[in-house]
Structures are given as structure tokens and as C-alpha cells.
C-alpha positions as CSV (number, residue, x, y, z in Angstrom):
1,X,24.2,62.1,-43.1
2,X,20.9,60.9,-44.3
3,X,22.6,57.0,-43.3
4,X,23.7,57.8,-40.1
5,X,19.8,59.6,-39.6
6,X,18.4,55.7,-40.5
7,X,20.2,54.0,-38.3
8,X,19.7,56.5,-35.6
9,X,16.4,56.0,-35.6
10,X,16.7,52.2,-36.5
11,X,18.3,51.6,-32.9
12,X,15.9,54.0,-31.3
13,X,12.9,51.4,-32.4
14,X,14.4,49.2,-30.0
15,X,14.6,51.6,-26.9
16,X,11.8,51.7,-24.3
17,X,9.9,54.5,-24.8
18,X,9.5,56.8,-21.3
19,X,6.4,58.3,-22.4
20,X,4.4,55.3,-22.9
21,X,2.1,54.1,-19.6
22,X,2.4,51.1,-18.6
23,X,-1.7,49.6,-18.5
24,X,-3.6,49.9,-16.0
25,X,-5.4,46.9,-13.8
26,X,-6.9,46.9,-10.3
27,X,-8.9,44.3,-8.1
28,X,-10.7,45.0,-4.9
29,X,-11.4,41.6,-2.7
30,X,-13.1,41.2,0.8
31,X,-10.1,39.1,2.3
32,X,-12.5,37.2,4.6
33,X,-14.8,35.3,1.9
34,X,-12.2,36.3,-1.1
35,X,-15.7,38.1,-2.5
36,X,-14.6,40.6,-5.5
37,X,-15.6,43.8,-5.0
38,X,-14.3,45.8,-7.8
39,X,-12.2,44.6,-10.7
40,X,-11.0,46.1,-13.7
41,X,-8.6,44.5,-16.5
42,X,-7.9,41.9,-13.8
43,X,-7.0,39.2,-16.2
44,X,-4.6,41.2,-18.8
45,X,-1.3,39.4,-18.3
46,X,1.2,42.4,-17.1
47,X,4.7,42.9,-16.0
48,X,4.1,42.3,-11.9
49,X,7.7,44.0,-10.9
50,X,8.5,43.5,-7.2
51,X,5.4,42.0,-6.8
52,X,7.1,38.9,-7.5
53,X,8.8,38.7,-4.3
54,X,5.5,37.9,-2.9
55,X,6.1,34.3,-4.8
56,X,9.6,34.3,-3.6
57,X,8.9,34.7,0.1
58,X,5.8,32.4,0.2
59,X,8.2,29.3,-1.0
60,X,10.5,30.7,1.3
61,X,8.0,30.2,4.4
62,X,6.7,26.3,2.5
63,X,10.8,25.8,2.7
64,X,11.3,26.0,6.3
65,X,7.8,24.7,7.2
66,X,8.4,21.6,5.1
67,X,12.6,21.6,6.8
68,X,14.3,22.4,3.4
69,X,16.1,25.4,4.7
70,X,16.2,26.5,8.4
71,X,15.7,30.2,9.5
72,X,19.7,30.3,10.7
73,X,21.1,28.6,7.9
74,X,24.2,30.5,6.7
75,X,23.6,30.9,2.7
76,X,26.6,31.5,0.8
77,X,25.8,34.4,-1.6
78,X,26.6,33.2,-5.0
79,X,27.9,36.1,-8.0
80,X,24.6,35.8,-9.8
81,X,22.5,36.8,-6.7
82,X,25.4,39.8,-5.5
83,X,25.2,41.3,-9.4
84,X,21.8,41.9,-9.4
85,X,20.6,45.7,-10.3
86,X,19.2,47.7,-7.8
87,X,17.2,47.7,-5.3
88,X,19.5,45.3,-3.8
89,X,20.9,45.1,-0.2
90,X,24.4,45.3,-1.0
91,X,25.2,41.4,-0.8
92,X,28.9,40.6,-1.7
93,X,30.1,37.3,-3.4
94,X,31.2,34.8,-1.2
95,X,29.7,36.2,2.1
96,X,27.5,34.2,4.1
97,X,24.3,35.8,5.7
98,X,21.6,34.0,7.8
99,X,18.2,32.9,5.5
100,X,15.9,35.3,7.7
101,X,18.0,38.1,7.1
102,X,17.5,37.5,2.7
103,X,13.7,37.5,4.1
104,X,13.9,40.6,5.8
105,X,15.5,42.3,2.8
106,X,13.3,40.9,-0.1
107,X,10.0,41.8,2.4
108,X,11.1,45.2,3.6
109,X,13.2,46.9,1.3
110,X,12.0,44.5,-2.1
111,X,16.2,43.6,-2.5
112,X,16.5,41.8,-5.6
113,X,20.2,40.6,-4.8
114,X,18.5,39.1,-1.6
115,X,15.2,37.4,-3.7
116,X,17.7,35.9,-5.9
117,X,20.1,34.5,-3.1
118,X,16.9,32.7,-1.7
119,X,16.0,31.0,-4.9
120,X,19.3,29.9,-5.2
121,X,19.6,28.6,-1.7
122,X,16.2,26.6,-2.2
123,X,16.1,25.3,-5.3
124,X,20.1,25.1,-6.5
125,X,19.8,27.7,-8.9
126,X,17.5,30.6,-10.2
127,X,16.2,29.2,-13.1
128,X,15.2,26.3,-11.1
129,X,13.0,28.4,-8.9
130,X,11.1,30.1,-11.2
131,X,10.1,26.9,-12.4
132,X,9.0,26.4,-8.3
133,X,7.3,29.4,-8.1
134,X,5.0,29.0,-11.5
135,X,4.3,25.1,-10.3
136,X,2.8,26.8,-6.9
137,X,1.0,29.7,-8.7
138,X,-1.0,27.0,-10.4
139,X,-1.7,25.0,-7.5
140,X,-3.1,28.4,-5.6
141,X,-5.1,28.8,-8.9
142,X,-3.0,31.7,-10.4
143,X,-4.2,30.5,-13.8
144,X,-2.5,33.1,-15.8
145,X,1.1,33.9,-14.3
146,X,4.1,32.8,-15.3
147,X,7.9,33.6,-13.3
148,X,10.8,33.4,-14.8
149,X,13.2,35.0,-12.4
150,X,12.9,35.4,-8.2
151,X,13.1,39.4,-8.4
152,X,10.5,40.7,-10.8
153,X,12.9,42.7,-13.2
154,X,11.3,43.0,-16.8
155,X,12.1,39.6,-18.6
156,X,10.5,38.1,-21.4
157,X,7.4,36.1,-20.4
158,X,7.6,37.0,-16.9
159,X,3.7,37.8,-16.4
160,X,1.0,38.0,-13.7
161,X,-2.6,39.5,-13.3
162,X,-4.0,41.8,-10.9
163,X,-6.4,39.1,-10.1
164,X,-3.5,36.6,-9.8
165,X,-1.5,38.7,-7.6
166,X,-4.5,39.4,-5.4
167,X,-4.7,35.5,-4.7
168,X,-0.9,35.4,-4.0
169,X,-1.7,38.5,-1.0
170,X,-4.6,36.6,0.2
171,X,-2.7,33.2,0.5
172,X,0.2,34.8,2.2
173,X,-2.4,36.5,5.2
174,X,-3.5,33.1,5.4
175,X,-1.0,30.5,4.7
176,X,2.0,31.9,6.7
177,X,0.4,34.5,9.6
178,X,3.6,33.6,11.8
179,X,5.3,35.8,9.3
180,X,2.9,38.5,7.9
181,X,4.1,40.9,10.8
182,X,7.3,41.7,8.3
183,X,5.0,43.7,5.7
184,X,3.8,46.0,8.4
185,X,7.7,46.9,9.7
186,X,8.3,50.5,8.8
187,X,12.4,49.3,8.9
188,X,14.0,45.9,9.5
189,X,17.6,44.9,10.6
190,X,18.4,42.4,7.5
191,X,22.4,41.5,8.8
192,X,24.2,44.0,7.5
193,X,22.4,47.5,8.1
194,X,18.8,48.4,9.2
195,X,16.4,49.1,5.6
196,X,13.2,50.9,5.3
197,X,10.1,49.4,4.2
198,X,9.3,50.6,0.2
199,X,5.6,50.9,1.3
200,X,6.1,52.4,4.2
201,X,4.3,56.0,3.6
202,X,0.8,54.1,2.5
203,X,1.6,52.4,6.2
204,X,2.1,55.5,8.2
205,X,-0.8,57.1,5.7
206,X,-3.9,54.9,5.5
207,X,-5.6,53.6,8.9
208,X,-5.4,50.1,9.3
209,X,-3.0,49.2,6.4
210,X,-0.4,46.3,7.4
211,X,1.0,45.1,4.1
212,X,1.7,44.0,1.2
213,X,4.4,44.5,-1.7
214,X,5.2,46.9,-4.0
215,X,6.7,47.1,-7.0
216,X,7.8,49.0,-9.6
217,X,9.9,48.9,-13.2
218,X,9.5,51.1,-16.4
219,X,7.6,48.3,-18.1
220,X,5.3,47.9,-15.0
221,X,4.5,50.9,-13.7
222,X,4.0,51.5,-10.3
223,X,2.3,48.3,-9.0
224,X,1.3,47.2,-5.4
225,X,-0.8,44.8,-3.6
226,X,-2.0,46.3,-0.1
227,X,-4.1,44.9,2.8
228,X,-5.8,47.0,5.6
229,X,-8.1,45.8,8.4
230,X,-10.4,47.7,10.4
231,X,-12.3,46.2,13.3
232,X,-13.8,42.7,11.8
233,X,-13.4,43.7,8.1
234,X,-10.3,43.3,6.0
235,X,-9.5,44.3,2.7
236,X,-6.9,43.6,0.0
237,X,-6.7,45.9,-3.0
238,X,-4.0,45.7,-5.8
239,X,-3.2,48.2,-9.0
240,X,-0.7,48.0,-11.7
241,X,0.7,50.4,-13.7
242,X,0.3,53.2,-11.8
243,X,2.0,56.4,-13.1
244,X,4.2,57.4,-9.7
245,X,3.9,56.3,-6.2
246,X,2.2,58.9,-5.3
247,X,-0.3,58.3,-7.4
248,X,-0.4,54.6,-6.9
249,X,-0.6,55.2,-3.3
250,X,-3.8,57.5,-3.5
251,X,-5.5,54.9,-6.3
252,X,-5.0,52.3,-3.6
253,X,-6.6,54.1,-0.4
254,X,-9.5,55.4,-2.4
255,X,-10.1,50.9,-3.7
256,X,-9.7,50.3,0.0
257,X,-12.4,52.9,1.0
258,X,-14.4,51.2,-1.4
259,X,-13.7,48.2,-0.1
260,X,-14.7,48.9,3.3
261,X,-17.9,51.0,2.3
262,X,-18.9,47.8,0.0
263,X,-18.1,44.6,2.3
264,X,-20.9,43.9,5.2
265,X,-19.6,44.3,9.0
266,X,-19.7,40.5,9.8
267,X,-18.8,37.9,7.0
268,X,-17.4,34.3,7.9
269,X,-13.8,33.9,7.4
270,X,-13.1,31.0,4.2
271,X,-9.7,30.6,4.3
272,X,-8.2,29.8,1.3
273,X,-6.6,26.2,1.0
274,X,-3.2,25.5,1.6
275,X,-2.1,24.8,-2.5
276,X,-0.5,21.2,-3.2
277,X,3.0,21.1,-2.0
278,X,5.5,21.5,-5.2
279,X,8.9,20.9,-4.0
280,X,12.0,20.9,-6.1
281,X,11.3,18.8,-9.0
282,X,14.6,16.4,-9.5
283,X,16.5,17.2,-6.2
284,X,13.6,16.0,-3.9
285,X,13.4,12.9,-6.1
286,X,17.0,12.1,-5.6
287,X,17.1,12.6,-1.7
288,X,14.0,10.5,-2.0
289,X,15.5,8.0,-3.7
290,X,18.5,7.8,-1.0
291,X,16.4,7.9,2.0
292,X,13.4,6.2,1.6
293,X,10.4,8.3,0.9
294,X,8.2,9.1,4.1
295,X,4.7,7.6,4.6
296,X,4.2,10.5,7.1
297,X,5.4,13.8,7.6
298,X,8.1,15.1,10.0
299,X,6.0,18.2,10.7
300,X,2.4,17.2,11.0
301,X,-0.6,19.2,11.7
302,X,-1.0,19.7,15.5
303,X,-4.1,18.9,16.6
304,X,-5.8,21.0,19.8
305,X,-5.8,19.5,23.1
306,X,-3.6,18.4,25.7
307,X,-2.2,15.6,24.0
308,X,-1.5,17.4,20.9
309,X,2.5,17.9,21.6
310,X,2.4,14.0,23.0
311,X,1.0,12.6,19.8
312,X,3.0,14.5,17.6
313,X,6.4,13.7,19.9
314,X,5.1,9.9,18.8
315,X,5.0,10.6,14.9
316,X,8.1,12.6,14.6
317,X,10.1,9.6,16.8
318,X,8.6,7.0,14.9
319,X,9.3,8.6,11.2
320,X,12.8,9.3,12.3
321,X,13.2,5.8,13.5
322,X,11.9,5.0,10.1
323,X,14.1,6.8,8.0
324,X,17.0,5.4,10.1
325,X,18.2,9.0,12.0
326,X,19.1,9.3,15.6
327,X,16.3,9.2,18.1
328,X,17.8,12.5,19.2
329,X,16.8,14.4,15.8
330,X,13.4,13.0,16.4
331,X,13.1,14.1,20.1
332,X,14.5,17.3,18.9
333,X,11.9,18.0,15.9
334,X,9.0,16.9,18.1
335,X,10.3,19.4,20.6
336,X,10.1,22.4,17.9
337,X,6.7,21.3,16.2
338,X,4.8,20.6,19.9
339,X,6.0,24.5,20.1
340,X,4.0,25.5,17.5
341,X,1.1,27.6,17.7
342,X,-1.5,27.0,14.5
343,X,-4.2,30.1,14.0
344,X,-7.5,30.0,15.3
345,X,-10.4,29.8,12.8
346,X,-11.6,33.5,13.5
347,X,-7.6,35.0,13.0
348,X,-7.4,37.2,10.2
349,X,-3.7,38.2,11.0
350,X,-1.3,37.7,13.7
351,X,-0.7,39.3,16.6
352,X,1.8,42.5,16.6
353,X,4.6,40.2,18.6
354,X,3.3,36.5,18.5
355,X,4.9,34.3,20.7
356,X,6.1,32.1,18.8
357,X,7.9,35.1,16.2
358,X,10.0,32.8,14.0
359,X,12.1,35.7,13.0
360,X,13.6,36.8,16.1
361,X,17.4,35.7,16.2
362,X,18.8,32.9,17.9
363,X,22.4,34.3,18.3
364,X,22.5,35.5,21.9
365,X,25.5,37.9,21.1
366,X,23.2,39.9,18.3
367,X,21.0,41.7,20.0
368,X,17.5,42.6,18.5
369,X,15.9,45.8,16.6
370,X,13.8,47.7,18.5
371,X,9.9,46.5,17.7
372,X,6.9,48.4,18.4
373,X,4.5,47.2,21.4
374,X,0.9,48.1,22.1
375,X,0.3,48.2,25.8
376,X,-3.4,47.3,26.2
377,X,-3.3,48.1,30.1
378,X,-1.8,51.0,31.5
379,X,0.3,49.9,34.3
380,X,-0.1,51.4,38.1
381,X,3.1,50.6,39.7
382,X,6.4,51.4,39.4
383,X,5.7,55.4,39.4
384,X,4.4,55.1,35.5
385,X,1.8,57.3,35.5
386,X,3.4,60.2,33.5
387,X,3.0,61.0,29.8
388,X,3.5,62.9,26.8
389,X,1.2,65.8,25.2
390,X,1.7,65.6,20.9
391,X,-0.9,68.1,20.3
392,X,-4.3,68.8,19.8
393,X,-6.4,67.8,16.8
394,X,-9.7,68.7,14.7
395,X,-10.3,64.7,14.4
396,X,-9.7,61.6,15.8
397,X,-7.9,60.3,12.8
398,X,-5.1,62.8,12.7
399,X,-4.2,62.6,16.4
400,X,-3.9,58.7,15.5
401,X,-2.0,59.1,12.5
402,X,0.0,62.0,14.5
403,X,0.4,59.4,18.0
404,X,1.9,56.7,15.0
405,X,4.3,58.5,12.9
406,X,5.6,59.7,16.6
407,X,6.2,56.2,18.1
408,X,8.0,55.3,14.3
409,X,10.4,58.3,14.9
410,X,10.7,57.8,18.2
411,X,11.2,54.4,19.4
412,X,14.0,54.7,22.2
413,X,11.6,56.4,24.7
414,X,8.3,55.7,23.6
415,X,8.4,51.9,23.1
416,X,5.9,50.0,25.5
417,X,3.9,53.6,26.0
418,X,0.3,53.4,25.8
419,X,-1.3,55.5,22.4
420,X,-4.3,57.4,23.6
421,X,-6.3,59.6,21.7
422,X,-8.4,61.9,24.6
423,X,-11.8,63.3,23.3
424,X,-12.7,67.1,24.6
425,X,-14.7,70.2,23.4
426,X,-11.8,71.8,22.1
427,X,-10.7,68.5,20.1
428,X,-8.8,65.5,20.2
429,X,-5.5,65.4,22.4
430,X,-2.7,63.0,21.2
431,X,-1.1,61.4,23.8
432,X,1.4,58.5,25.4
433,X,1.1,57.2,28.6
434,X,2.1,54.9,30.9
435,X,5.8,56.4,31.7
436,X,7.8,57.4,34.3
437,X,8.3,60.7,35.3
438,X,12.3,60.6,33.7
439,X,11.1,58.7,30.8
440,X,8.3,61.3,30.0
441,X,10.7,64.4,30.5
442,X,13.3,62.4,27.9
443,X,10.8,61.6,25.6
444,X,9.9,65.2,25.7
445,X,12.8,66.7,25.1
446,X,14.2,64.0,22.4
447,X,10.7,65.2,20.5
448,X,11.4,69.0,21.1
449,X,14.9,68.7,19.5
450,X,12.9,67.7,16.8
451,X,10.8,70.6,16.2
452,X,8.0,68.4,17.2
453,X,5.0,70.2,20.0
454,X,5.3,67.9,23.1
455,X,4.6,68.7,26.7
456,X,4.7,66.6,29.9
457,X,1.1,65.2,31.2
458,X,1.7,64.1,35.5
459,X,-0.8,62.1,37.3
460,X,-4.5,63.1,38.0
């Protein structure tokens, strides 16, 4: 008995222990100037969880920027990536899915079978792109962080910093606008079902909030990286180790209050530079070394003006003639870059539907999930002049939050509606406008079904 007690407890010195918290670290950063505004144990090397994916996904953007990878390519999902643990998106081995759909997935729902599917399908295999992704944390600066895997599960040496991670948010805002619209989606369409977004109840919670990544494992904690904007002023606050979501989720809103009560009004935006290219180390060397290594670039920098799509037309044709490929590929890739739209120097994020949305799909037969649309201008033909009635409200703020967790739930018949918050002595009505009589009287009793208060508002 008194053997079997010793190794009893032998073995149990190697178990996790559930009561222990994981420590905790926080940074608060105006995301304009990257100013600090609050920091605490920012530089303690911790376990960053899903965090991770934020790594994963930037390469993935530098990938099809730089034409590794295109947006449609079909990846083959190897076993490694369909074994992965949970969360996962339920990839199967074998099965091909489109690269923006592994995006969507990793982004939205933090799939780890999905992050490890893109590694694999950049860089050959995973190990190989965790090597990728700690060569481009140095270049950002990300003194302190090491990766060894594409999902952020607990692994020996596998180590960021609040301050580290805050960097990573800030680059992604930045670096890749075109595709920051995916942290703000409360559910995505990823190929093979529609997921919800982990973060999604700080989204629907906390005005202004469009982003980032959370994460979470026993080691970690509870960990997120979040961004908000409210008029001119943006803010990006990150915790780890926080004790439950819940809890994470409050410790974050009350660092972005602080945020916004602590950065001025009006500060000049200092973008962050673009880190040094890494690449694959080994397999861009050998296709190097078959093709003759390019003096210029087949995606170059468009400059403004008129001329810009001419002069790039001119580069991309003469590198292709270079490298010895068809005149048509070069046509072809001046055709797609001149299409390009680069941010302004005053963007801090991009539009809700930018024109150039790189993730919608190309397949005409798949049709598109429903996205959601501010109308700036209510519209005064065509009859829509009807509306909705949500209830009335003790402050602005909850008829907003009240007008947005409505159009979430209710996409069908309130998409392209005009959210309008209407001021009065008795309060603050929450309404949609700019429908027609039939769509108002759907939308109304779609909502009703739902226990929700809603009554038809007609034309003044």
C-alpha cells in the first residue's frame, strides 16, 4: 500500500495542476503613435495560446502578397494538420479546401487543424514554419518570442510577451488592412460550414471594438489581444492569463477605457514599418537558383497618379520577360497589381466592405455569406421609407449596442437598413430605416417570433 501511495503521488508531480493561475501580463498602446500607455509584466516570456495564429495569418497575408500561395489555391490537408486537438474546423485528410477558407477558420473560430494546414501549405512542413514565423517576429522587433508550432498549443519553448504580442496586433492593423475586416466578423463561411467568431461577445459588448485574437490553454490562461477605435483614436490592449473569459473580457474593456481616457484626441498616425521580408529559408534559395533571382519585384509598390497602373504594367512585363515566362503571365500580374488599392496615410483601418475585399470568392457557383452594410444615406426612392421600432432606451449606448446585436441576429431583412439612434425627452429610440413597407413588416415579424419588442415606423 504504502508503494503504490509513492508512486501515486510520483506520477501526480508530473500532472498540471488546475488550481494554479497562469501569470498575469497586460499592455495598453495608443495604436496611432504605438505610445504605451499602461504596461504591466510586459516582458515575462508566457505561453501566448491562440494568440499565435496572429503570426500564422500575418505570413499568410506576406505569402500571397509576395505570390507564394494564391487566395484559391486548393491545399491538400495533410494528417498532421486534420489530427490536431480542438478547436479545429473538422478538416479531413486528404481533402482539398481553398487557402482563404484555412484563413477564415484560423481568424474567426482560432482552428488549430486550419493554422497548421497553412503552415504546411507555405513553408513544406510545420516545423519549417515556426522557424518562419520566429525569423519575422525578430524583424517586427518581437525581441523575446519564440514559435514553435502554427496553433499555439502548450509546447516546450513556445513563448511570447504581452508587449510582443501587442506589436504583432499593431503590425497586422497596419501591414495587411485589406484583410483586418475578418477579426470584426461575428461568423465566417470557411468551406465547409459557417463558424462563429471566439471573440465575438467583447464585439457585440464594447463600442468600437473590431478585433483581434484570443486565446486560451490551461498553461496560458485566458489571453487576448483586442483593438477598438472611436472617432480619431484607436487603441490596442492585450492581457494574459486571465482566469475565465469573462473575466478576461471585462480586464480588457476597463484597459481600453483607459486607453481612450489617457491618449489625446488628435495624434499623427506612425505606422509601423513593414519588417524585412523572411521567406522560406532553403526552398526560396532553390527556386532561386533555377530561375534566376529577380533584380526587381513582380509586385511593386504602386505609386499615386495616373500613370501608376502604366508604370507598373512596364515592370511586371519586363521582369517576366526577364525571368523567361510568357508575356501573358506578365500582362496578367500587371493587371491584378494596377487593381490594387494601397491605404492612405490618415487610414487607421479599412473600410467595412473595401473594394478591393481579397476574400470574397472567385467561384461563381458558391455564392457569398451574408455581410453587414452601413448605409450612410437613406435612400428616397423606390418606396423605402419604412422602418423598424427596437425599443426605447435610458442611453444612447444601449440603443446602439441594442440596434447591433439586432442586425447580427437578423441579417436576412435588415441587411443594407440604416441604424439610427433618435434622441427624445422620454429617451433614446432604436431604430432601422430605409425599408420598404413589406420588408419592414417582415423584419417585424421575423423579430417578434423572437421574443424581441419591434414595431413598424411609416413615413413622416
Amino acid at each position: 500500500m504504502g508503494l503504490f501511495l509513492i508512486a501515486f503521488l510520483w506520477l501526480l508531480s508530473f500532472a498540471p495542476l488546475q488550481g494554479v493561475a497562469a501569470p498575469y501580463a497586460a499592455m495598453v498602446i495608443d495604436a496611432r503613435t504605438g505610445e504605451v500607455l499602461h504596461s504591466r509584466n510586459a516582458d515575462t516570456r508566457l505561453h501566448p495560446a491562440s494568440l499565435t495564429k496572429m503570426m500564422t495569418l500575418y505570413i499568410a497575408f506576406e505569402a500571397v502578397r509576395n505570390g507564394e500561395i494564391d487566395l484559391d489555391t486548393q491545399v491538400r490537408i495533410t494528417k498532421k494538420a486534420s489530427s490536431e486537438p480542438p478547436s479545429k474546423l473538422g478538416l479531413r485528410t486528404g481533402q482539398k479546401i481553398a487557402f482563404r477558407y484555412l484563413i477564415r477558420a484560423a481568424a474567426v473560430k482560432s482552428a488549430n487543424d486550419a493554422a497548421t494546414a497553412i503552415g504546411i501549405a507555405i513553408s513544406g512542413s510545420e516545423a519549417a514554419f515556426a522557424r518562419r514565423m520566429t525569423r519575422t517576429a525578430k524583424a517586427m522587433g518581437m525581441s523575446r518570442t519564440t514559435f514553435k508550432n502554427a496553433h499555439g498549443l502548450t509546447e516546450s519553448g513556445h513563448l511570447s510577451t504581452a508587449r510582443d504580442m501587442t506589436t504583432l496586433g499593431r503590425h497586422l492593423l497596419y501591414d495587411y488592412p485589406q484583410y483586418y475586416n475578418l477579426f470584426s466578423r461575428q461568423s465566417t463561411h470557411a468551406g465547409i460550414k459557417t463558424v462563429p467568431n471566439t471573440n465575438r461577445r467583447l464585439l457585440a459588448a464594447y463600442r468600437g471594438a473590431d478585433g483581434i485574437k484570443t486565446g486560451y490553454t490551461r498553461a496560458a490562461g485566458f489571453n487576448l489581444v483586442a483593438s477598438a477605435k472611436r472617432k480619431d483614436e484607436r487603441i490596442i490592449a492585450t492581457v494574459f492569463g486571465g482566469k475565465s473569459g469573462a473575466s478576461r473580457n471585462a480586464k480588457v474593456a476597463e484597459l481600453l477605457d483607459m486607453g481612450f481616457r489617457r491618449a489625446p484626441s488628435r495624434a499623427p498616425i506612425r505606422k509601423p514599418a513593414r519588417p524585412a521580408y523572411a521567406g522560406n529559408v532553403g526552398l526560396g534559395a532553390t527556386v532561386a537558383a533555377a530561375t534566376g533571382a529577380p533584380k526587381t519585384s513582380l509586385r511593386p509598390v504602386l505609386r499615386p497618379g495616373p500613370g501608376a497602373a502604366v508604370q507598373v504594367a512596364g515592370t511586371v512585363a519586363a521582369t517576366a520577360a526577364e525571368n523567361g515566362t510568357r508575356i501573358q503571365d506578365g500582362i496578367a500580374a500587371a493587371i491584378a497589381a494596377a487593381d490594387i488599392q494601397t491605404a492612405t496615410d490618415d487610414t487607421t483601418r479599412p473600410a467595412a466592405r473595401p473594394e478591393n475585399l481579397v476574400l470574397a470568392s472567385t467561384d461563381p457557383n458558391v455564392q457569398p455569406e451574408p455581410e453587414q452594410e452601413i448605409v450612410t444615406r437613406l435612400s428616397t426612392s423606390g418606396g423605402h421609407l419604412w422602418g423598424v421600432n427596437v425599443g426605447r432606451y435610458t442611453t444612447r449606448y444601449e440603443a446602439e449596442k441594442v440596434l447591433l446585436k439586432t442586425a447580427l441576429s437578423e441579417m436576412t431583412t435588415l441587411e443594407g437598413t440604416l441604424r439610427k439612434v433618435n434622441q427624445s425627452s422620454r429617451g433614446f429610440e432604436a431604430t432601422f430605416q430605409g425599408m420598404t413597407r413589406e420588408q419592414a413588416d417582415l423584419a417585424c415579424r421575423r423579430l417578434q417570433a423572437r421574443n424581441v419588442t419591434c414595431f413598424m415606423i411609416g413615413p413622416s
